[in-house]
C-alpha positions in Angstrom: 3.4 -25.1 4.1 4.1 -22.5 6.9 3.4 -18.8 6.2 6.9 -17.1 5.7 8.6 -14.0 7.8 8.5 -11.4 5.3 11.1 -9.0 5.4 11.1 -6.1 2.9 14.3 -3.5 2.3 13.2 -0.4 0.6 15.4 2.1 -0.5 14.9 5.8 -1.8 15.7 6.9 -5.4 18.0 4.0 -6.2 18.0 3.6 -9.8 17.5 0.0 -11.6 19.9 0.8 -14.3 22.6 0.2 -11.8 21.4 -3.5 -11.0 20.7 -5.0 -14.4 22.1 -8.4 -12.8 22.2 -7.2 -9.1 24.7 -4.2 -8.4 26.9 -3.4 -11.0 30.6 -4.1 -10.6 32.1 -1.0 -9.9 29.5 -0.5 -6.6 31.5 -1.2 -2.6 28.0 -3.1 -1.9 29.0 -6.5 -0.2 25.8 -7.0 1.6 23.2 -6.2 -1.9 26.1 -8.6 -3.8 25.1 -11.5 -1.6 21.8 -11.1 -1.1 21.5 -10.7 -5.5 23.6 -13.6 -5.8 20.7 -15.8 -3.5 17.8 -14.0 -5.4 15.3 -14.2 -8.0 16.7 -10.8 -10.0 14.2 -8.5 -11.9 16.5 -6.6 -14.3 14.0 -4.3 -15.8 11.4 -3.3 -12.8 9.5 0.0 -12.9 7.9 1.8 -10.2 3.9 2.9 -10.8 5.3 6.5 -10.4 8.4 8.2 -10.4 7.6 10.2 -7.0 8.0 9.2 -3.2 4.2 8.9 -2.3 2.6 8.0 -5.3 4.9 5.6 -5.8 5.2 4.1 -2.5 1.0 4.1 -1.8 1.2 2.1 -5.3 3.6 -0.5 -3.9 1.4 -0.5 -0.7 -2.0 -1.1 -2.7 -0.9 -2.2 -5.9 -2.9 0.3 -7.4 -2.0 3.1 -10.1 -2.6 6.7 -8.7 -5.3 7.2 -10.6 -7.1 4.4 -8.1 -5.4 5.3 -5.2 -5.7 9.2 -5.8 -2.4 9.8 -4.1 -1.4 11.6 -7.4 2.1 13.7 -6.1 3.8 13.8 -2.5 0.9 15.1 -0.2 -1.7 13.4 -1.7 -4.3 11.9 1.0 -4.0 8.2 0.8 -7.5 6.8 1.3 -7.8 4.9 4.7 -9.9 2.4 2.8 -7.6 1.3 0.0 -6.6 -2.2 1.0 -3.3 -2.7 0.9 -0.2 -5.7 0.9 -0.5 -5.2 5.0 -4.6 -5.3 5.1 -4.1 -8.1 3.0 -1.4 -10.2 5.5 -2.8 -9.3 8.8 -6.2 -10.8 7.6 -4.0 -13.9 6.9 -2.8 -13.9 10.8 0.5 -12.1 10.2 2.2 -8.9 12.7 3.3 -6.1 10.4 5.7 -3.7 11.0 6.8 -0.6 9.5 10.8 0.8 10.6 11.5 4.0 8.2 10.1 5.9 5.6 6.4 5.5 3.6 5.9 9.3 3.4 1.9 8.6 3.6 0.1 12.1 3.1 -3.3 12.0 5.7 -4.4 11.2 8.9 -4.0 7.8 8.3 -0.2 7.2 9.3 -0.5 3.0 9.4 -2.3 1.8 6.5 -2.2 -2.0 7.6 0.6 -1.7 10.1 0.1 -2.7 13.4 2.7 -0.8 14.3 5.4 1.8 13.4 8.8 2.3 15.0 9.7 5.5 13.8 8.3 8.5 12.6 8.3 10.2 9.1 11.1 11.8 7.8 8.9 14.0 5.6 5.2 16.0 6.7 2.1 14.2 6.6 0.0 17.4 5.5 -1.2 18.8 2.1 1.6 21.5 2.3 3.3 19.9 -0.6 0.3 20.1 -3.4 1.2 21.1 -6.8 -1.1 23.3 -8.4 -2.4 22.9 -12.4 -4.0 26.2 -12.0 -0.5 28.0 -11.8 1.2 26.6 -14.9 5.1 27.3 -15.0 5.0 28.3 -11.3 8.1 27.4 -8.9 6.8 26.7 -5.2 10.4 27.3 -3.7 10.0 26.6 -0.7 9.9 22.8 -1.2 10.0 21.9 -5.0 13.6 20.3 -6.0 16.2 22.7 -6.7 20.0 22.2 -8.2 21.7 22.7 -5.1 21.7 19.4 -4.0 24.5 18.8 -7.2 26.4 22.3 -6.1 26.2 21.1 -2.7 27.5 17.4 -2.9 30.0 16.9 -0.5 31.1 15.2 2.7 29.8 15.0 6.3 29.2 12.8 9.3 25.5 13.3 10.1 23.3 15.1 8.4 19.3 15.3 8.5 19.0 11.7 6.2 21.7 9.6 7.9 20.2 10.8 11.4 16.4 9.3 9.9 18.2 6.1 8.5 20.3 5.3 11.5 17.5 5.1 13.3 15.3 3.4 11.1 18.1 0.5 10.7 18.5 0.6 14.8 15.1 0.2 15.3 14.3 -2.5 13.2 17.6 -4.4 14.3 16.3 -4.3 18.0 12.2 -5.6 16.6 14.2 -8.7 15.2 16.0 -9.4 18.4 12.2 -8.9 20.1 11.0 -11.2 17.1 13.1 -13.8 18.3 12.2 -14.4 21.5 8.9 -15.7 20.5 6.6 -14.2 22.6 4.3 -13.3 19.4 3.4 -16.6 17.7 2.3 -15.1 14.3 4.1 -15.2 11.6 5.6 -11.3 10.6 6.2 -8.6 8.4 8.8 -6.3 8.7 8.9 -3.9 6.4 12.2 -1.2 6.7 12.5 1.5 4.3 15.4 4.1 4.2 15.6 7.5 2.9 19.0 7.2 1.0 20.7 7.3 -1.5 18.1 10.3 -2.2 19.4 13.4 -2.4 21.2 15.9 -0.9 24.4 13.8 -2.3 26.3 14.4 1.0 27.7 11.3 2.7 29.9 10.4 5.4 33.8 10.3 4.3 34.5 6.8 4.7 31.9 5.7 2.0 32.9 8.8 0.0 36.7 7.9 -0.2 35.4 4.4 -1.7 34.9 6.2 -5.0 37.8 8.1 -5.6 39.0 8.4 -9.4 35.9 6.0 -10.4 34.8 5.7 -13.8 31.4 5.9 -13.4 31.8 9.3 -11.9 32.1 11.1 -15.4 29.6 13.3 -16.7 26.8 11.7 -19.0 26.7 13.1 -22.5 25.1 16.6 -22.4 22.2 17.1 -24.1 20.8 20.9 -25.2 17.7 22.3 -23.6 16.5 22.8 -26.7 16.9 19.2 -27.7 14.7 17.8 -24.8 11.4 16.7 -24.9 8.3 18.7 -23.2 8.2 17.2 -20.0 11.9 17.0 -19.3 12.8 21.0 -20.1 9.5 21.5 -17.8 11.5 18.9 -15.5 14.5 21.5 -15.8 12.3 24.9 -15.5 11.2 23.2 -11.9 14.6 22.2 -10.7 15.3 26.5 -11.5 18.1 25.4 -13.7 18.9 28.7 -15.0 20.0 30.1 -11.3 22.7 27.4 -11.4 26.0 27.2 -13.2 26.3 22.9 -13.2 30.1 22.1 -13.8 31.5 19.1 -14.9 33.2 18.6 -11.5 29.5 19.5 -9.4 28.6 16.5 -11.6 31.5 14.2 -10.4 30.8 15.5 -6.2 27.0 14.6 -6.8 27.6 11.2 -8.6 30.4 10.3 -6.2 27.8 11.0 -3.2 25.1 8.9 -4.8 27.1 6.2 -5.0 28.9 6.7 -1.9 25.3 6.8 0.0 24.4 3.3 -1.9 27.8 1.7 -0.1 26.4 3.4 3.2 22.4 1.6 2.9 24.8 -1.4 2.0 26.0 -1.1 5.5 22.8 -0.6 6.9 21.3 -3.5 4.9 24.3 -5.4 6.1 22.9 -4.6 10.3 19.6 -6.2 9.5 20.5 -9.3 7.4 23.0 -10.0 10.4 20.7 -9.5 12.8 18.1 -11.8 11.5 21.2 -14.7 11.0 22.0 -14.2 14.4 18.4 -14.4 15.6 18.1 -17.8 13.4 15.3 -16.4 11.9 14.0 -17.8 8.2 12.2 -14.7 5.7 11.6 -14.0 2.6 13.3 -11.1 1.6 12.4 -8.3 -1.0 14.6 -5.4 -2.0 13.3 -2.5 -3.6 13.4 1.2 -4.5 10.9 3.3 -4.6 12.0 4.9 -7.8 15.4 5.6 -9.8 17.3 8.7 -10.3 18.1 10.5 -13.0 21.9 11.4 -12.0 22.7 14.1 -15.3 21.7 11.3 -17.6 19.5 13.9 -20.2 20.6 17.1 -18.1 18.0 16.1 -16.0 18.3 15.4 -12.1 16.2 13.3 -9.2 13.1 11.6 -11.1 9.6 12.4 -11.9 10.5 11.3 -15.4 9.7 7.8 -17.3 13.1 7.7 -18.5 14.9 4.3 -17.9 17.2 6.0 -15.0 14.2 7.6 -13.0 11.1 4.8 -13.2 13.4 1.4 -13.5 14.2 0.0 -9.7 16.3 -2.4 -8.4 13.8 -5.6 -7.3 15.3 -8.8 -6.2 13.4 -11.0 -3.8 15.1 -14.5 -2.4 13.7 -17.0 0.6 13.0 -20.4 1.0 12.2 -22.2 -2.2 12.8 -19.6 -4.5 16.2 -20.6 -6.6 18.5 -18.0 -7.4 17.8 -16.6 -11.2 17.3 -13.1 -13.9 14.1 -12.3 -14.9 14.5 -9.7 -18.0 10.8 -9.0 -18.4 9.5 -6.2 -17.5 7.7 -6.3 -14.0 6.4 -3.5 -12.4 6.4 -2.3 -8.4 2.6 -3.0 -8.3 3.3 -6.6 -8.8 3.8 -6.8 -5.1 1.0 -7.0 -3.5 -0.2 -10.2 -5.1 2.8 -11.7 -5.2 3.7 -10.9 -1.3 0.2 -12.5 -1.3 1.0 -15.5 -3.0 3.9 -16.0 -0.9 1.5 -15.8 1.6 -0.3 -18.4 0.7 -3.3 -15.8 0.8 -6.1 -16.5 -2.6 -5.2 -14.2 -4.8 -9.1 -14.3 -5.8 -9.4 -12.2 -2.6 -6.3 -9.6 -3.5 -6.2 -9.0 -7.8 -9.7 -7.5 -7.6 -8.0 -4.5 -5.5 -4.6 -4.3 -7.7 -3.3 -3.4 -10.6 -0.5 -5.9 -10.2 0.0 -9.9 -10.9 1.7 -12.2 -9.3 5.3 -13.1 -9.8 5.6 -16.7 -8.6 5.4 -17.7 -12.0 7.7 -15.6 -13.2 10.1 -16.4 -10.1 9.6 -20.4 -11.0 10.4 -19.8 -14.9 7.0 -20.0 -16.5 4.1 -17.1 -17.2 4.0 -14.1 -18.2 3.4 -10.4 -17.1 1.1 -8.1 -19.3 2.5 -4.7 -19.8 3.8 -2.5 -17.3 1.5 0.5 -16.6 3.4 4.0 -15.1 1.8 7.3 -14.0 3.0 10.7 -13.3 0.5 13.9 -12.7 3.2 16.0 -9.8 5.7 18.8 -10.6 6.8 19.5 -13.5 3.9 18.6 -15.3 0.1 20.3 -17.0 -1.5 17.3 -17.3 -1.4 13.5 -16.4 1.5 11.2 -18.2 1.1 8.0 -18.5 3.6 5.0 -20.0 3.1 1.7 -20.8 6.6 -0.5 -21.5 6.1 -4.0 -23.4 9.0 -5.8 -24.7 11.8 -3.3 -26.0 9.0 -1.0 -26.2 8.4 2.3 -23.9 5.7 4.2 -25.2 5.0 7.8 -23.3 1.3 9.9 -23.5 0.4 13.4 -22.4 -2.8 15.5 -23.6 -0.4 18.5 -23.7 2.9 16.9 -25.3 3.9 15.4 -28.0 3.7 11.1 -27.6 6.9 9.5 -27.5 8.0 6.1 -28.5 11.1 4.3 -27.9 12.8 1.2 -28.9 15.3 -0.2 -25.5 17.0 -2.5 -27.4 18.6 -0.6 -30.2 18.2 2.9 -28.1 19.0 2.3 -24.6 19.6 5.5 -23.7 16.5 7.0 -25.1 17.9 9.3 -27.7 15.9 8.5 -30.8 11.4 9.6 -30.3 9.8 7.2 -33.0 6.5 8.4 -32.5 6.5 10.6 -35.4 8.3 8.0 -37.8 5.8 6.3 -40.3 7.9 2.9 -40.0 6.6 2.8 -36.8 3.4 3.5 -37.0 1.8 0.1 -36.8 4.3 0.0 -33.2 2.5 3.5 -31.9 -1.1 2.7 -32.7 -0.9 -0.5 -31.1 0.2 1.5 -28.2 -2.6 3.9 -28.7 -5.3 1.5 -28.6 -3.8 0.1 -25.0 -3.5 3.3 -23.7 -6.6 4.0 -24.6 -8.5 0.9 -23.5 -6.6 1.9 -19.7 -6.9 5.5 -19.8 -9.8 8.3 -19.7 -7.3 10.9 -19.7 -9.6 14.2 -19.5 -11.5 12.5 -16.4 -7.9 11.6 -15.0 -7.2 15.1 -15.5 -10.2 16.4 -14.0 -9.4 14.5 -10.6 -6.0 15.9 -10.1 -7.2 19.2 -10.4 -10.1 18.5 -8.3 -7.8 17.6 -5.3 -5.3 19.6 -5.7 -8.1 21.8 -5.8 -9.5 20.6 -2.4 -6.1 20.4 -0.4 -5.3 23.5 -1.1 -8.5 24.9 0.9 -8.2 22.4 3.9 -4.0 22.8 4.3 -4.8 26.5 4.2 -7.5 26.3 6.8 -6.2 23.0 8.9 -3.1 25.8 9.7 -5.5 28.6 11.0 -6.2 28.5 14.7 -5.2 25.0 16.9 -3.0 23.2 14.7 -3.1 19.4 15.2 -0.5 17.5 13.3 -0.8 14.1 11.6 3.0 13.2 11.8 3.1 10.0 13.3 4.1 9.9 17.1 5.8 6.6 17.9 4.9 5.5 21.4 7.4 3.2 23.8 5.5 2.9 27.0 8.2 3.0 29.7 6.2 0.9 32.0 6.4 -1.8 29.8 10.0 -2.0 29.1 13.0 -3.6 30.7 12.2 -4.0 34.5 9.4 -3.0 36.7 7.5 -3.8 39.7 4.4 -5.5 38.1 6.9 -8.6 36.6 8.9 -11.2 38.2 12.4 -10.6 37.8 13.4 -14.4 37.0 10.8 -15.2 34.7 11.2 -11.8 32.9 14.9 -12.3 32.5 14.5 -15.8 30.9 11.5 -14.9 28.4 13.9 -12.2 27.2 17.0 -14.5 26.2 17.6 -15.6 22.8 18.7 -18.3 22.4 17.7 -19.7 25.7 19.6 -22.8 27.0 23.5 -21.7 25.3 
């Protein structure tokens, strides 16, 4: 069997609860409704951590952050760490990144043999948390409220100027695709910034939402209520400087949603483009993590709760039927399957992950172990880690209390039953997993180690000459269009697709 075009959509802080069975009904997203309606659906995915780069160098290596060491958002990710790319470019496959990775390092490709646009975030260690400073706000960058007071309407802003790009660029590398100049089968890989916050979008997407239902406020729950993590989740936001209303609420919800109908647009360009260029792929859509949206006071993610770590994951292509998959699945499942796909050995790729393949799965048979998160960024004192098996979320932290919830009867996380003696038998089985997985002291001891280190080297690396890593994309002039070292008729014809209409 041929090796497949491989197109991946990724998305920014789209949350899974939203697409239980593709996008819920109340969502202006044509493009996503057809594409779930041709997919293999994964109602309850989960990221590997509910943070841009951590997540995203987990769905890149299939690793946890505890292997990859990228442990918060300007985290060096280690040149060596093989990754879904490494893997399909040793398998004779081009792969091309158009968006978003937010890779922290020097190492601005990781497997791509090419990038088409630059970051929309830095590539230095200026973002590093610190474990040393317990309770401290860094303002200058760490999340703050006024993204919900803010929400609002305009026609460009900062994001949609990155994410118009990003979908123009990888619009125009299909039509160059096409013409067949590059035998190899190919990787695309396009990944947006929205519908991350601020909630601002353009009116047109806005107006879709007027008067929605979904738009009301989630039940309030009392700081005092709140579990460790989530009021230090709260103190890192600076909740107390902001008065939230009821209708900030509405704006910020309406903008979310209203920037989901806008990537649906976006999504739209591409999927046209690679009809109209006749080309074949499989296609994977994916977030890098959820969001929060008032659901438990809390905004934006870093949390394990259902709204911040479950994505949206549906992948369709040739031989795949459409179907739901309601097992839990995790982000890191990627590499091997994208392998599988592949037709690479997955001898040669599960040594390096933390993931399995979901070809069985996708073909209705196997299984899928449980799902492993981690989170050791803002808003926390130590490492968390979560493991989800059935109904069952279970939540561990050396300086919190454990938490254990039930899904089915408690889908919106209300009810801790890790200090209920019913349950006990439930938590230590838990225990004994998380423990068989995790050194947590040693896990620890590493994050504070390189938090430790980065903070030196961004302090020094910004003394004297300063030499950025933020990725430069090149377009060689010389070697575009017309110019005096081609002939004119043959360049005219190799560039027409299709040729002969």
């Amino acid at each position: 069997m041929a090796q497949p075009n491989i197109l991946i959509l990724m998305v920014d802080q789209l949350t899974g609860t939203l697409f239980d069975d593709g996008p819920a009904d109340f969502l202006h997203v044509p493009n996503l409704r057809e594409l779930a309606a041709r997919s293999v659906r994964f109602s309850r995915a989960y990221c590997a951590s509910p943070l841009c780069s951590p997540s995203r160098a987990s769905f890149m290596a299939g690793q946890l952050p505890h292997r990859t060491g990228v442990y918060d958002n300007a985290a060096n990710f280690p040149a060596d760490a093989p990754c879904f790319t490494h893997h399909l470019r040793r398998a004779g496959y081009q792969t091309t990144l158009s968006g978003k990775m937010h890779f922290a390092g020097p190492d601005q490709l990781h497997g791509f043999e090419e990038r088409l646009t630059t970051d929309i975030y830095p590539s230095d260690f200026g973002w590093t948390p610190d474990y040393r400073k317990p309770g401290e706000r860094i303002d200058w960058w760490y999340h703050n409220l006024g993204s919900v007071t803010g929400a609002g309407v305009a026609e460009i802003t900062n994001q949609m100027e990155f994410d118009d790009d990003a979908a123009h660029q990888a619009c125009q590398k299909l039509y160059d695709l096409s013409r067949g100049h590059d035998p190899r089968p190919w990787c695309l890989t396009v990944s947006f910034t929205h519908p991350h916050d601020p909630f601002v979008a353009r009116r047109k997407y806005w107006d879709l939402y007027d008067g929605a239902d979904a738009l009301e406020p989630p039940e309030k729950v009392a700081y005092e209520a709140l579990d460790a993590h989530s009021r230090r989740l709260l103190d890192s936001v600076d909740h107390t400087n902001f008065d939230i209303t009821d209708a900030h609420i509405r704006r910020a919800r309406q903008g979310y949603f209203a920037n989901i109908s806008y990537i649906d647009d976006k999504i739209g360009e591409i999927l046209r483009t690679l009809n109209d260029t006749r080309q074949d792929a499989v296609i994977v859509f994916v977030s890098d993590h959820g969001e929060m949206l008032g659901e438990h006071g809390l905004w934006f993610k870093m949390s394990f709760f259902e709204e911040s770590a479950r994505v949206p994951l549906m992948i369709s292509g040739p031989g795949l039927r459409p179907a739901r998959v309601d097992q839990p699945v995790s982000t890191l499942d990627l590499v091997p399957t994208l392998a599988d796909l592949a037709g690479i050995p997955l001898s040669e790729v599960l040594p390096w992950t933390d993931g399995e393949s979901l070809l069985p799965l996708m073909h209705g048979t196997g299984g899928r172990g449980p799902v492993p998160m981690e989170y050791a960024a803002e808003g926390t004192i130590a490492p968390m880690v979560g493991l989800i098996d059935g109904p069952w979320k279970y939540i561990a932290c050396a300086a919190d209390p454990e938490q254990l919830y039930n899904l089915d009867s408690d889908p919106r996380e209300r009810a801790n039953l890790a200090s209920d003696p019913a349950f006990a038998p439930i938590l230590q089985k838990f225990q004994a997993m998380a423990m068989a997985r995790w050194d947590l002291t040693a896990f620890d001891a590493e994050v504070r180690q390189s938090q430790a280190r980065r903070w030196i080297i961004y302090e020094a690396l910004r003394q004297g000459s300063f030499q950025p890593w933020d990725y430069q994309p090149h377009r060689p002039a010389s070697d575009r269009y017309m110019r005096n070292h081609m002939d004119l008729n043959a360049l005219e014809d190799a560039q027409r697709f299709p040729r002969g209409e």
